[in-house]
The first five atom37 places (N, CA, C, CB, O) and aatype in JSON, in Angstrom:
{
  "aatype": [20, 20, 20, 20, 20, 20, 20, 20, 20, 20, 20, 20, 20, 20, 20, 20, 20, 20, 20, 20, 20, 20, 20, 20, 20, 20, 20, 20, 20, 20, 20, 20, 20, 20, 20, 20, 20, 20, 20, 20, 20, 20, 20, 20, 20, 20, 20, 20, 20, 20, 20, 20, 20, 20, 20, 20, 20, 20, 20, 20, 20, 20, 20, 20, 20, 20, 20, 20, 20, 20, 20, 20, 20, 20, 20, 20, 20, 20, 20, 20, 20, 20, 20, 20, 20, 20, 20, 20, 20, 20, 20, 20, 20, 20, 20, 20, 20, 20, 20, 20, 20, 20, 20, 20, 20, 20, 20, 20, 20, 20, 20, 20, 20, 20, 20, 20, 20, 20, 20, 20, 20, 20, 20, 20, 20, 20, 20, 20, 20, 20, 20, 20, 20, 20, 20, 20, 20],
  "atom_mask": [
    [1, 1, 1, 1, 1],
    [1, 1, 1, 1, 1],
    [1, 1, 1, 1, 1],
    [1, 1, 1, 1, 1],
    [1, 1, 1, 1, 1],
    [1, 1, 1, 1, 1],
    [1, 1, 1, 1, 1],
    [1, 1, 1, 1, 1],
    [1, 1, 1, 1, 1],
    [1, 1, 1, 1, 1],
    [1, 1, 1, 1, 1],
    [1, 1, 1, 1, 1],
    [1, 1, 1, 1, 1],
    [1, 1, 1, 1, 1],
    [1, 1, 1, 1, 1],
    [1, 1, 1, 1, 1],
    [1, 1, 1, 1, 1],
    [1, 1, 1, 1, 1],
    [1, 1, 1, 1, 1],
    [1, 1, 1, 1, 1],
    [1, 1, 1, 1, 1],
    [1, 1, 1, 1, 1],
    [1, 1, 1, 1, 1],
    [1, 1, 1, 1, 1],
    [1, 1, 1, 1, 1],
    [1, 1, 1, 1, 1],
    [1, 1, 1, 1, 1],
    [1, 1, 1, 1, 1],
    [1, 1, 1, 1, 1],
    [1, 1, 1, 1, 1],
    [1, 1, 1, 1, 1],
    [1, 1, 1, 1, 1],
    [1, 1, 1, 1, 1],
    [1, 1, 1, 1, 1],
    [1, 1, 1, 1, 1],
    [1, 1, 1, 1, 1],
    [1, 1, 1, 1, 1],
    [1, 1, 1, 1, 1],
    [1, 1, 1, 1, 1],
    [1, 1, 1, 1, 1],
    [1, 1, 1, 1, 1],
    [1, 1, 1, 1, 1],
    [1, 1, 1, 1, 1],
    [1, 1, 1, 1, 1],
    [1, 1, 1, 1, 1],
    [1, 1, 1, 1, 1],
    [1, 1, 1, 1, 1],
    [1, 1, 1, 1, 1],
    [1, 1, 1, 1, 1],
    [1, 1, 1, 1, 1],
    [1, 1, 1, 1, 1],
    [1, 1, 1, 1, 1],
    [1, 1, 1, 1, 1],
    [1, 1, 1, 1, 1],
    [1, 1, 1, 1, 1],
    [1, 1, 1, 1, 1],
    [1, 1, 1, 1, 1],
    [1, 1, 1, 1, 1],
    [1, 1, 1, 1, 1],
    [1, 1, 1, 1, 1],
    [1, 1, 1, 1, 1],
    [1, 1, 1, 1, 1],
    [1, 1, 1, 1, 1],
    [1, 1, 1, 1, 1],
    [1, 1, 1, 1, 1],
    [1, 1, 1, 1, 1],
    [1, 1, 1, 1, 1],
    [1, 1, 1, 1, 1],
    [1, 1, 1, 1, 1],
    [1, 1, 1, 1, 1],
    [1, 1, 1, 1, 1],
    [1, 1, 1, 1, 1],
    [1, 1, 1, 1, 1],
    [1, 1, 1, 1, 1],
    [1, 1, 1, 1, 1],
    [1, 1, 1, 1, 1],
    [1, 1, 1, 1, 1],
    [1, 1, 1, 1, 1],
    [1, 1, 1, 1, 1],
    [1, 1, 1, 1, 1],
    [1, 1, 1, 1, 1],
    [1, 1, 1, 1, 1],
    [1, 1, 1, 1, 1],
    [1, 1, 1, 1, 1],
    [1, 1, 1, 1, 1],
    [1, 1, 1, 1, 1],
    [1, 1, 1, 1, 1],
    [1, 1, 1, 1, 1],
    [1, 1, 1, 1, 1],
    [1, 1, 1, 1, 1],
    [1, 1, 1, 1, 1],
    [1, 1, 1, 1, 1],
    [1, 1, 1, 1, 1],
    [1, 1, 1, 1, 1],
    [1, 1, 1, 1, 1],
    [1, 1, 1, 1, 1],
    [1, 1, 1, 1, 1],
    [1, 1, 1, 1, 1],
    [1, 1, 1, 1, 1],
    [1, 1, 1, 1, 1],
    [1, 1, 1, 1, 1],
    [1, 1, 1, 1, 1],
    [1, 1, 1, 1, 1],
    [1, 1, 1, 1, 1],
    [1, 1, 1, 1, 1],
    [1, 1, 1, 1, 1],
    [1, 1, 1, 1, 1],
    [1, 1, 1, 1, 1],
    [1, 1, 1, 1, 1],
    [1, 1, 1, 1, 1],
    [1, 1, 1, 1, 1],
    [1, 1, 1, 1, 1],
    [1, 1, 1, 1, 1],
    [1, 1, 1, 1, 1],
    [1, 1, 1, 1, 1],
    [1, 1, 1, 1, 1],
    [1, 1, 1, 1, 1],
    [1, 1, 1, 1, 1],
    [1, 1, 1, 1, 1],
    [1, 1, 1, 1, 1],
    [1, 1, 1, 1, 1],
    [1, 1, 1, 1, 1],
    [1, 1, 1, 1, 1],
    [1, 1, 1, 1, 1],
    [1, 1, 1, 1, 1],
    [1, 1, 1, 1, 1],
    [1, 1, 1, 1, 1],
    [1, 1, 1, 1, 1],
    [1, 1, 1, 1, 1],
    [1, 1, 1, 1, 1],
    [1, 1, 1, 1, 1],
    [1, 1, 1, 1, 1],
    [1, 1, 1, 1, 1],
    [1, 1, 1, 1, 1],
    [1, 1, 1, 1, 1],
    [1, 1, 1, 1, 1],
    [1, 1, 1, 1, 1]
  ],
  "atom_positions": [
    [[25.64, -8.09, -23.55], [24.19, -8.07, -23.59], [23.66, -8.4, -22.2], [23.64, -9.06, -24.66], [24.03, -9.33, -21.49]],
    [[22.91, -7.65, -21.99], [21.98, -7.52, -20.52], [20.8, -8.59, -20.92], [21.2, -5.65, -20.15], [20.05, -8.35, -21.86]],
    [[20.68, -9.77, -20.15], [19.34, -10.51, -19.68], [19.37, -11.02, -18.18], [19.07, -11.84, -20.64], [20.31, -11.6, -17.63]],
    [[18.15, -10.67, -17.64], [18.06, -10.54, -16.33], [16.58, -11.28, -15.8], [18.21, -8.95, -16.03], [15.71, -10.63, -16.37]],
    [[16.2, -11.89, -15.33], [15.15, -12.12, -15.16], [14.48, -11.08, -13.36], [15.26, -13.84, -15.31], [13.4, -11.0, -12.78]],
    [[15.62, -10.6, -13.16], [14.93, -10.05, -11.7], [14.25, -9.04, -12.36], [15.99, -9.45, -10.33], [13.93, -8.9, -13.54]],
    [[14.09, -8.33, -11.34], [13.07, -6.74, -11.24], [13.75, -6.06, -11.43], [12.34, -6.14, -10.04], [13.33, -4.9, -11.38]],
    [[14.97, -6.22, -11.71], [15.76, -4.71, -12.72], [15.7, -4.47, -13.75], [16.98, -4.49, -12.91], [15.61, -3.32, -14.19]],
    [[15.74, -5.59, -14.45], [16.21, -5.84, -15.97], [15.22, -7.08, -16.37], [18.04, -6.29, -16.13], [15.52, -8.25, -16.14]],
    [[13.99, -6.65, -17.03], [13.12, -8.12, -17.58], [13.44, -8.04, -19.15], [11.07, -8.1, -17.29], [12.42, -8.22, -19.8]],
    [[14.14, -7.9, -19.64], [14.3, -7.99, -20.86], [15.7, -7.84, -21.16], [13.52, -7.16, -21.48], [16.55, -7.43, -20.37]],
    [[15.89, -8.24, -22.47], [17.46, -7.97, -23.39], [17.61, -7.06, -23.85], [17.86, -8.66, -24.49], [16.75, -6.63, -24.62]],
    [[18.78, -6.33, -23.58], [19.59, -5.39, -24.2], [20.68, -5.04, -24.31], [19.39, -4.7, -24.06], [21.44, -5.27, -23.37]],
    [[21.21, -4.31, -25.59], [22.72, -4.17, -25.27], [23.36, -2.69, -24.65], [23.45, -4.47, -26.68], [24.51, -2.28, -24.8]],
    [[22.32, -2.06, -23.96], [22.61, -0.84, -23.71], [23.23, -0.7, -22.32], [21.48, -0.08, -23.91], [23.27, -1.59, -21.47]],
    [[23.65, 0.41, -22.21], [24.9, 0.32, -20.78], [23.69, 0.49, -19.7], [26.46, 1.97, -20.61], [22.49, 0.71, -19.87]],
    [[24.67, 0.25, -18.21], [23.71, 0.1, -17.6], [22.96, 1.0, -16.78], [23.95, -0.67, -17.12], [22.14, 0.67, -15.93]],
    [[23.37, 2.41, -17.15], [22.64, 3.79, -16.69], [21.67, 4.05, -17.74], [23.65, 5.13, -16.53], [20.6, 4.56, -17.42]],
    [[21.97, 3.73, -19.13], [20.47, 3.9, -20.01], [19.67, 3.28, -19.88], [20.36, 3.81, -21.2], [18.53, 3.68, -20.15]],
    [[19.94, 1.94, -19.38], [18.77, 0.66, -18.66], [17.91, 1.87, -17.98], [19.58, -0.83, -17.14], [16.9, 2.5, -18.31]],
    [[18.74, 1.89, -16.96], [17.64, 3.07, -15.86], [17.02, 3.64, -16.28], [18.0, 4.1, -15.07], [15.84, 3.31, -16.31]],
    [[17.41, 4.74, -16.81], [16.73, 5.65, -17.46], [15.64, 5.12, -18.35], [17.61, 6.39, -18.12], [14.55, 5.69, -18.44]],
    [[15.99, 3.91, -19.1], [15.16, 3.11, -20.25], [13.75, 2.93, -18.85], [16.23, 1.14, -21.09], [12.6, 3.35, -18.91]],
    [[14.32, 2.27, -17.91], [12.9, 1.74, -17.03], [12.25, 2.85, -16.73], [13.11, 0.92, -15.57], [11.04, 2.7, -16.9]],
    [[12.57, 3.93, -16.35], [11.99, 4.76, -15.54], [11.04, 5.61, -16.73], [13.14, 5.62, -14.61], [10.05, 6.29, -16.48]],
    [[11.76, 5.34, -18.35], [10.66, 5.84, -19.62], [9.75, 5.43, -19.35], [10.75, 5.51, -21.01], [8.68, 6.04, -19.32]],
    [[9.97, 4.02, -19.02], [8.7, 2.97, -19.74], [7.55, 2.88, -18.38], [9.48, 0.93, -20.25], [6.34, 2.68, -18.34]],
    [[8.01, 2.99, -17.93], [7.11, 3.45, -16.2], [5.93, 4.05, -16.8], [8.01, 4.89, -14.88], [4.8, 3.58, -16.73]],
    [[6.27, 5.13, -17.41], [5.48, 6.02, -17.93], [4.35, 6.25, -18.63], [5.92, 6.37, -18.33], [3.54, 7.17, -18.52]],
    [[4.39, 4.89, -19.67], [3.43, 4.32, -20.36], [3.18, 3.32, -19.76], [3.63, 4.1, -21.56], [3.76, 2.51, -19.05]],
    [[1.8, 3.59, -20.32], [0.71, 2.47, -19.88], [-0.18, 1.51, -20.64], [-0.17, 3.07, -19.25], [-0.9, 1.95, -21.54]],
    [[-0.18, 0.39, -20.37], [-1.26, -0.49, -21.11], [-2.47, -0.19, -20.97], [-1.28, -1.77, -20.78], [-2.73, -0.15, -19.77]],
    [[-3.63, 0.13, -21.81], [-4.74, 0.49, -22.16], [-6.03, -0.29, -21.57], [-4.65, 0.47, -23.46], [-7.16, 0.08, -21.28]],
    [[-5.45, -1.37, -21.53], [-6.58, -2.11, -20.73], [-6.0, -2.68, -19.15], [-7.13, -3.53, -21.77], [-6.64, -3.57, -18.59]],
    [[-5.16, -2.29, -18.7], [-4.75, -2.69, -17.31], [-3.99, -1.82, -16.78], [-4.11, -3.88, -17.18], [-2.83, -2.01, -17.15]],
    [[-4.15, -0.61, -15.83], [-3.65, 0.26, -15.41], [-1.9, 0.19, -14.97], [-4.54, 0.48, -14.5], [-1.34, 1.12, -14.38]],
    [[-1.43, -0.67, -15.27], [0.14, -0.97, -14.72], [1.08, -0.43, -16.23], [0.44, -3.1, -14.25], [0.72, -0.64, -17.38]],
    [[2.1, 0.15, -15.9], [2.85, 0.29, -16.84], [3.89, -1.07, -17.61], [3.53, 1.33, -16.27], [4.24, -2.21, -17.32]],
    [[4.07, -0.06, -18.75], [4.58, -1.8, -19.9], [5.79, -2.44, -19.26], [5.29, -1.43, -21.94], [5.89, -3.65, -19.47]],
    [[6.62, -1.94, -18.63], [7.65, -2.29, -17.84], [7.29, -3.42, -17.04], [8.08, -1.24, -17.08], [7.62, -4.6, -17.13]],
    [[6.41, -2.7, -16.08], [5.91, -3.85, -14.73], [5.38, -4.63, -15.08], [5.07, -3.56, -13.64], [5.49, -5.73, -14.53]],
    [[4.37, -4.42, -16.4], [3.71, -5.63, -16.94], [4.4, -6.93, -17.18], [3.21, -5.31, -18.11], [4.12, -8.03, -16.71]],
    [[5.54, -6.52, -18.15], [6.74, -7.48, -18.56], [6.45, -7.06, -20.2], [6.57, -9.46, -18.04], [6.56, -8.15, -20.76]],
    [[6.27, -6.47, -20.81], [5.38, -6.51, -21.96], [6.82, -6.28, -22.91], [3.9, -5.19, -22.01], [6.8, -6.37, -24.14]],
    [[7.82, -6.02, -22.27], [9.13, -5.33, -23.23], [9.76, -6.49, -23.05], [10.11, -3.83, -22.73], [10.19, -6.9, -21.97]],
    [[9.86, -7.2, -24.38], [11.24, -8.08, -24.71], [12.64, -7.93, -24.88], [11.16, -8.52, -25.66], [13.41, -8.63, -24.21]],
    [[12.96, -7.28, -25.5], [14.46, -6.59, -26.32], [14.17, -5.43, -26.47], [14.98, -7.1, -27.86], [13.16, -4.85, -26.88]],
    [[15.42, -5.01, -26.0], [15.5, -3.48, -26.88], [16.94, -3.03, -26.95], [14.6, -2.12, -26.08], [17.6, -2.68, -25.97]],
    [[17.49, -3.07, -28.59], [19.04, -3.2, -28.95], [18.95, -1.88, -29.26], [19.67, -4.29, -30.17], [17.95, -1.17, -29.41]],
    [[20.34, -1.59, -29.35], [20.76, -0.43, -30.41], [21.77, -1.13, -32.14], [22.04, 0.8, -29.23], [22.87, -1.63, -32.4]],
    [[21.08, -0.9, -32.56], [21.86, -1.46, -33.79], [22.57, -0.24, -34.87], [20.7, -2.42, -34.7], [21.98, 0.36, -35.77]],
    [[23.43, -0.16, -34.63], [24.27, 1.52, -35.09], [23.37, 2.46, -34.57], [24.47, 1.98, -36.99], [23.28, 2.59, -33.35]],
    [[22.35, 3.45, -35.72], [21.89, 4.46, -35.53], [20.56, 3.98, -35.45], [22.24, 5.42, -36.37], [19.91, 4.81, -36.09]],
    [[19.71, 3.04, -35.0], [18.75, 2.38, -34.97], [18.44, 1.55, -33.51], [18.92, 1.64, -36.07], [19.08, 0.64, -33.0]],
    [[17.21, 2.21, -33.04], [16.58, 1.39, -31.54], [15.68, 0.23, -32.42], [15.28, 2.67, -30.2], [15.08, 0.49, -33.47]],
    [[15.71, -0.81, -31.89], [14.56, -2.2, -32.32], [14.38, -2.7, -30.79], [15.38, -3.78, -33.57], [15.13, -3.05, -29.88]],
    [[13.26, -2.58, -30.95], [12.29, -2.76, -29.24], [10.84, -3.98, -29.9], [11.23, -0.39, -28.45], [9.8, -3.92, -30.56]],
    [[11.67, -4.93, -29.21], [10.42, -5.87, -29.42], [9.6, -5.95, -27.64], [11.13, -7.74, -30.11], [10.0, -5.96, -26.47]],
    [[8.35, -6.01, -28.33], [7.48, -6.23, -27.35], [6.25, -6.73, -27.4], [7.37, -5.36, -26.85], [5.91, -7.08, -28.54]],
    [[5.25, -6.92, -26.33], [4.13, -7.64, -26.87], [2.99, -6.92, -25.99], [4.26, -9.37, -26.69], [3.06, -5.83, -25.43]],
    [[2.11, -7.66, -26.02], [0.9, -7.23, -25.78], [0.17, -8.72, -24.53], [0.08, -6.96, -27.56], [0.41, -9.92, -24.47]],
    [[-0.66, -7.91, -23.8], [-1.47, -8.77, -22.87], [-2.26, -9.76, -23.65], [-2.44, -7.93, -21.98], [-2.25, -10.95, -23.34]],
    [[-3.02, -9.25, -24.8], [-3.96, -10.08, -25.01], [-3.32, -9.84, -26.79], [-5.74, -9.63, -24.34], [-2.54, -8.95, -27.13]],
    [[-4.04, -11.15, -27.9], [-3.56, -10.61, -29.19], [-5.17, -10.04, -30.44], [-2.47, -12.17, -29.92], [-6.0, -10.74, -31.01]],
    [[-5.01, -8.68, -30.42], [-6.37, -7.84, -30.97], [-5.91, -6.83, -30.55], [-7.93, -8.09, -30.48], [-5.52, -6.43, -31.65]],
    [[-5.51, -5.79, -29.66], [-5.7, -5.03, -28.67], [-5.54, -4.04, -30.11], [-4.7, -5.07, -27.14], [-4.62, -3.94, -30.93]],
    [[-6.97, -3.34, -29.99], [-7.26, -2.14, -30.91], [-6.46, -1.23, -30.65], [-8.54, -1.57, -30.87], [-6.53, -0.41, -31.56]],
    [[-5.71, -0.91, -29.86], [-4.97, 0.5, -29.55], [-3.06, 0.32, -29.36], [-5.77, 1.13, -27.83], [-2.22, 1.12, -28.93]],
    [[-2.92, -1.13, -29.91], [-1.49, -1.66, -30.4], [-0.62, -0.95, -31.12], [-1.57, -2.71, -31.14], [0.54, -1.35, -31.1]],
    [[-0.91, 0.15, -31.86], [-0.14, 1.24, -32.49], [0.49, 1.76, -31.86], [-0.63, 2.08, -33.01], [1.69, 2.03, -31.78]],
    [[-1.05, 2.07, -30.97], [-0.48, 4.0, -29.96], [0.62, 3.29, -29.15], [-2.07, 5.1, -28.37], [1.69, 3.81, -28.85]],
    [[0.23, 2.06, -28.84], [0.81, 1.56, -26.82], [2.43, 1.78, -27.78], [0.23, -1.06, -25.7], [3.35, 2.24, -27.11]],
    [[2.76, 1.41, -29.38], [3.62, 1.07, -29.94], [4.09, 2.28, -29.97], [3.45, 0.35, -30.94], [5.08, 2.42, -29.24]],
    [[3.75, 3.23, -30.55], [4.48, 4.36, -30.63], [4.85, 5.21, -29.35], [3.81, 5.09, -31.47], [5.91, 5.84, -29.31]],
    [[3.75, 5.21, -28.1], [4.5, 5.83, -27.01], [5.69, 5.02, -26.5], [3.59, 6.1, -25.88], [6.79, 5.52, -26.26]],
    [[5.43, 3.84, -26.37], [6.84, 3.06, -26.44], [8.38, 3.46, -26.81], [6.63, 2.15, -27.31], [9.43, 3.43, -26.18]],
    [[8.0, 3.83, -28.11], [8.9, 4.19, -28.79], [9.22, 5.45, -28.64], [8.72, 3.91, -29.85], [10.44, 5.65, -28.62]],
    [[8.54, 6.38, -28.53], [8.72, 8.01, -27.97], [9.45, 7.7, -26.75], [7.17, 8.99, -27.59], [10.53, 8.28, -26.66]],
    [[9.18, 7.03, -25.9], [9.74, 6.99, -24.52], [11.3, 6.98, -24.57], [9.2, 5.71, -23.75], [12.09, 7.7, -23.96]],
    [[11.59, 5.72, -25.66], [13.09, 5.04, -25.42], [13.97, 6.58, -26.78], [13.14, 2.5, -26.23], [15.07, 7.03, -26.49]],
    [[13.51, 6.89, -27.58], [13.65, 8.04, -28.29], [14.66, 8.78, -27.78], [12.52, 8.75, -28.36], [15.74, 9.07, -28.3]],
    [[14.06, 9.19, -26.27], [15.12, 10.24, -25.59], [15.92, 9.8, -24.71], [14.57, 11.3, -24.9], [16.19, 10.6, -23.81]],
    [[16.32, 8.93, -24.67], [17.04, 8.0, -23.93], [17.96, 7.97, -24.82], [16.46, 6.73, -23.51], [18.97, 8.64, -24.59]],
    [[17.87, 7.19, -26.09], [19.05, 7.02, -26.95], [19.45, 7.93, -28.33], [18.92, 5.68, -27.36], [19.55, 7.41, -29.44]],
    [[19.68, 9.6, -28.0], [19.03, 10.48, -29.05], [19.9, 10.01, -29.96], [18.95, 12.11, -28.88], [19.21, 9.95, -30.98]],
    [[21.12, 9.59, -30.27], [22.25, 8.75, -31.49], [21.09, 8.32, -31.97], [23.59, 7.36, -31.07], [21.36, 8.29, -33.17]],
    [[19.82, 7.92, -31.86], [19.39, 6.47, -32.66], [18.08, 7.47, -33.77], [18.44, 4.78, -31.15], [16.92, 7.76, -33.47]],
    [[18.65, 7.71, -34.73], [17.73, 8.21, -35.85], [16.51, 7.57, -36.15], [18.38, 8.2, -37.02], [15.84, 7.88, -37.14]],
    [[16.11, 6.49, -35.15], [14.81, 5.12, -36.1], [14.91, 5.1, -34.96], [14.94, 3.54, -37.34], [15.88, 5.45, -34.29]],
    [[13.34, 4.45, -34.42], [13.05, 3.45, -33.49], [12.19, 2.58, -33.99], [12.59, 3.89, -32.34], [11.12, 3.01, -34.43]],
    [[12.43, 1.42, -34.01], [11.83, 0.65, -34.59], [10.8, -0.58, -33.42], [12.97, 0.13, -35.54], [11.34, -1.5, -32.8]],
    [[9.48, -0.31, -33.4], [9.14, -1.4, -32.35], [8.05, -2.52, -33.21], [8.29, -0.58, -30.83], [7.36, -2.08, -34.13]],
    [[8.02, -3.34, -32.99], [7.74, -4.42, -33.25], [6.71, -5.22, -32.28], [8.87, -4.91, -33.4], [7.42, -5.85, -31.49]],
    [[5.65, -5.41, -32.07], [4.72, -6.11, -31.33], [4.83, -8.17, -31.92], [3.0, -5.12, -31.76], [4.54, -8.9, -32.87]],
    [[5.24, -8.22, -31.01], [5.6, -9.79, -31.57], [4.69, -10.54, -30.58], [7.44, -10.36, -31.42], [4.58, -9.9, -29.53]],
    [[3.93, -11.83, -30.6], [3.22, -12.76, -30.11], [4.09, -14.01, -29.83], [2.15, -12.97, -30.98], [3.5, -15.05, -29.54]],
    [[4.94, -14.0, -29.88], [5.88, -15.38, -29.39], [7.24, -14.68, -28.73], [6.41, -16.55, -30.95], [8.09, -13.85, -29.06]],
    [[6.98, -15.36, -27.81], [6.81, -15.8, -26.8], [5.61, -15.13, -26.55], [7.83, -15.74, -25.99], [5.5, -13.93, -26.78]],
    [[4.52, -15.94, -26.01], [3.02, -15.32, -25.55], [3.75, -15.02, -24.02], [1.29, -16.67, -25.58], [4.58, -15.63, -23.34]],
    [[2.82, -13.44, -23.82], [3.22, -12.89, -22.8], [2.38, -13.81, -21.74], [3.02, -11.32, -22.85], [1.54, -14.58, -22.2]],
    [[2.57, -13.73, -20.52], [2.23, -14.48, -19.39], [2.37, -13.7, -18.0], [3.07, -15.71, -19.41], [3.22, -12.82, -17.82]],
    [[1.39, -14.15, -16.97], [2.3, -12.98, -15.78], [2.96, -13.29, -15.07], [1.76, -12.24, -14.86], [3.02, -12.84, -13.92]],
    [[3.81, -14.33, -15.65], [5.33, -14.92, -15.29], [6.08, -13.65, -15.63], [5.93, -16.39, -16.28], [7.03, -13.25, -14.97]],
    [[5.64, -13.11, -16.59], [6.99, -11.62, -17.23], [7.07, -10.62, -16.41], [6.64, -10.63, -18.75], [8.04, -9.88, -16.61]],
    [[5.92, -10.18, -14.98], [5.64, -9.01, -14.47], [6.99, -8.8, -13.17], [3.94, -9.07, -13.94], [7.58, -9.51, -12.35]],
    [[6.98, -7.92, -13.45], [8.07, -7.43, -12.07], [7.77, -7.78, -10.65], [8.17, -5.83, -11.93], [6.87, -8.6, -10.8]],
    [[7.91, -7.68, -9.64], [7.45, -7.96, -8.2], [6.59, -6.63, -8.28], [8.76, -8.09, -6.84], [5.38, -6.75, -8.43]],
    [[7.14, -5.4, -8.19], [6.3, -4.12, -8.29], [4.96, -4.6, -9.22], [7.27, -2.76, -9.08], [3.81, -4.57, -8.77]],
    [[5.25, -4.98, -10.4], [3.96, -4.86, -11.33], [2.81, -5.84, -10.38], [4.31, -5.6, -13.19], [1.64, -5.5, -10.19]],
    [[3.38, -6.95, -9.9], [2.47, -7.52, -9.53], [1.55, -7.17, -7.89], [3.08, -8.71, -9.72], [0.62, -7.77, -7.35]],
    [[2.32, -5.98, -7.5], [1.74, -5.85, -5.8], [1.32, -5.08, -6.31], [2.44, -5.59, -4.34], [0.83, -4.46, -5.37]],
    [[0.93, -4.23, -7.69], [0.11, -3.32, -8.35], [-1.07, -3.76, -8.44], [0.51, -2.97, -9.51], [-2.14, -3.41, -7.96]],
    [[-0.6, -4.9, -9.4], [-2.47, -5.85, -9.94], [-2.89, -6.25, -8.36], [-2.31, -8.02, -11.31], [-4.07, -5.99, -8.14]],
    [[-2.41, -6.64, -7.61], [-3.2, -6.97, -6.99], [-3.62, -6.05, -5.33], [-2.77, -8.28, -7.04], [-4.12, -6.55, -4.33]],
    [[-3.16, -4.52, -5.55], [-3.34, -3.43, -4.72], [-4.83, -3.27, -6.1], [-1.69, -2.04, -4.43], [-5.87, -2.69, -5.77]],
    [[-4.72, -3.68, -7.09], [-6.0, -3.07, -7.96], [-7.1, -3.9, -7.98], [-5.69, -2.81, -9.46], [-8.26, -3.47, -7.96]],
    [[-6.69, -5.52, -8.02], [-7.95, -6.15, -8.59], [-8.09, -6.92, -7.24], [-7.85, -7.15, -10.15], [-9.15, -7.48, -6.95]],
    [[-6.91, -6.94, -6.35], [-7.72, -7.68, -4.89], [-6.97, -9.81, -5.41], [-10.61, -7.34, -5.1], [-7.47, -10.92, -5.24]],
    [[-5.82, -9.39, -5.95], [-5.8, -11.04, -5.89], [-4.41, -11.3, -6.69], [-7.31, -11.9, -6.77], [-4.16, -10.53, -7.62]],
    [[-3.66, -12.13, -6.45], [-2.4, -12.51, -7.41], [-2.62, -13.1, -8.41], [-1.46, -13.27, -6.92], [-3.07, -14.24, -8.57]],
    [[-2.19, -12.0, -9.46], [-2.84, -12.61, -10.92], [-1.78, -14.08, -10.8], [-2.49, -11.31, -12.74], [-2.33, -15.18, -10.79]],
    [[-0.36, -13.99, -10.71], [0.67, -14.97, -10.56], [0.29, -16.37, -10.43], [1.41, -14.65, -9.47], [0.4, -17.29, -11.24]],
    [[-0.29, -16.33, -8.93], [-0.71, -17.38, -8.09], [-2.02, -17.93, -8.95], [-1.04, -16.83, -6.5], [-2.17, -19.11, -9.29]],
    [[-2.8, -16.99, -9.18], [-4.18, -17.73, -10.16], [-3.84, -18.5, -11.2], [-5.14, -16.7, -10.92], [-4.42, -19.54, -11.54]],
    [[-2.44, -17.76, -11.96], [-2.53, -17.8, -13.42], [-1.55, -19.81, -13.03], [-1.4, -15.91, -14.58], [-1.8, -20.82, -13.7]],
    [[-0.64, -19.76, -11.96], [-0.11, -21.05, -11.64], [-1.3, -21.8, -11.51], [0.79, -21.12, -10.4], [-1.43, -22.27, -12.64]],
    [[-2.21, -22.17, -10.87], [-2.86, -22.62, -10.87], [-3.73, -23.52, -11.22], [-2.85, -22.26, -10.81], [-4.05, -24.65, -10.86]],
    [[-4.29, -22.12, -12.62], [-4.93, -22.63, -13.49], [-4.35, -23.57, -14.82], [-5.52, -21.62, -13.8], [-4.97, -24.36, -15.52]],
    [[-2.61, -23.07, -14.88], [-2.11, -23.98, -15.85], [-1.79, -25.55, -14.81], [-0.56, -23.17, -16.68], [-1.33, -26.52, -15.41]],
    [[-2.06, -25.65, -13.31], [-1.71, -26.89, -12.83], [-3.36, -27.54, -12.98], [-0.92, -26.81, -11.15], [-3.55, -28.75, -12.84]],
    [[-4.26, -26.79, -13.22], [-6.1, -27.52, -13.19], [-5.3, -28.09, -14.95], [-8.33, -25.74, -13.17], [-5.14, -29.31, -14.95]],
    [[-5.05, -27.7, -15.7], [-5.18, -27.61, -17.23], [-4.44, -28.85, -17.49], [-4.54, -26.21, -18.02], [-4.94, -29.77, -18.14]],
    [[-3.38, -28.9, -17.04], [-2.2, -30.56, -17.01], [-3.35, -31.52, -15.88], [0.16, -30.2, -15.83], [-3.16, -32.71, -15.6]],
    [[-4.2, -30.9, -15.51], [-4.58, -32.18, -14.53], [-5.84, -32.99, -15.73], [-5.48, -31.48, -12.56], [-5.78, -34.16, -16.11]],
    [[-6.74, -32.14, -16.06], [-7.49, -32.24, -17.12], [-6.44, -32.89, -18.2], [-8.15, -30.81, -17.49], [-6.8, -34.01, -18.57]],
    [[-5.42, -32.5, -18.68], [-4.98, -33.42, -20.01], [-4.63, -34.7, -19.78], [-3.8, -32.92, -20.75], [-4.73, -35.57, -20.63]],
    [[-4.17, -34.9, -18.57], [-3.54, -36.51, -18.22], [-4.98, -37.28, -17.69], [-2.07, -36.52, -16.67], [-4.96, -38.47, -17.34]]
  ]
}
């Protein structure tokens, strides 16, 4: 099983390591609906096994509501589809725990957000959880 925390590999899987590739370069492809970066760079993909003839791709979401959580779910799943054609099911799963954070984003994802919004979401998001422990103590 593949877990990696660099910019190759942000998630678990048990797939070899040329379908990884190929797996990243799917998911490139799709995009989150409310933030122009793809689900990859985001960090938004947790797992994604092969279990016999069956893909299970857990993943999550930026925020928890996101009206368009189906679609982001099913292109997801179209993506990794042709990657692993053995797998008769893809099964994805939008899970909320571990709450996503932009601790999960790739180095790429993040010189994205901030070639877009003008600022390191990273550096803000540290920050604001060091204002938040200062406030509780």
């Amino acid at each position: 099983m593949v877990e990696s925390s660099s910019d190759e590999v942000n998630f678990k899987t048990n797939l070899d390591p040329e379908r990884v590739r190929k797996l990243i370069d799917a998911l490139r492809n799709v995009y989150d609906p409310e933030i122009p970066i793809d689900v990859y760079d985001l960090g938004l993909i947790y797992e994604v096994m092969l279990e016999g003839d069956k893909v299970v791709i857990k993943m999550t979401l930026t925020a928890v509501g996101c009206p368009l959580s189906q679609d982001l779910g099913y292109s997801v799943g179209g993506s990794i589809q042709s990657i692993v054609p053995e797998a008769k099911d893809v099964d994805v799963e939008v899970v909320f725990d571990p709450p996503w954070t932009p601790l999960r984003m790739t180095k790429v994802g993040r010189e994205m957000f901030k070639a877009i919004y003008g600022y390191d979401i990273v550096d803000q998001w540290l920050q604001q959880q060091a204002q938040e422990q200062q406030v509780q103590q």
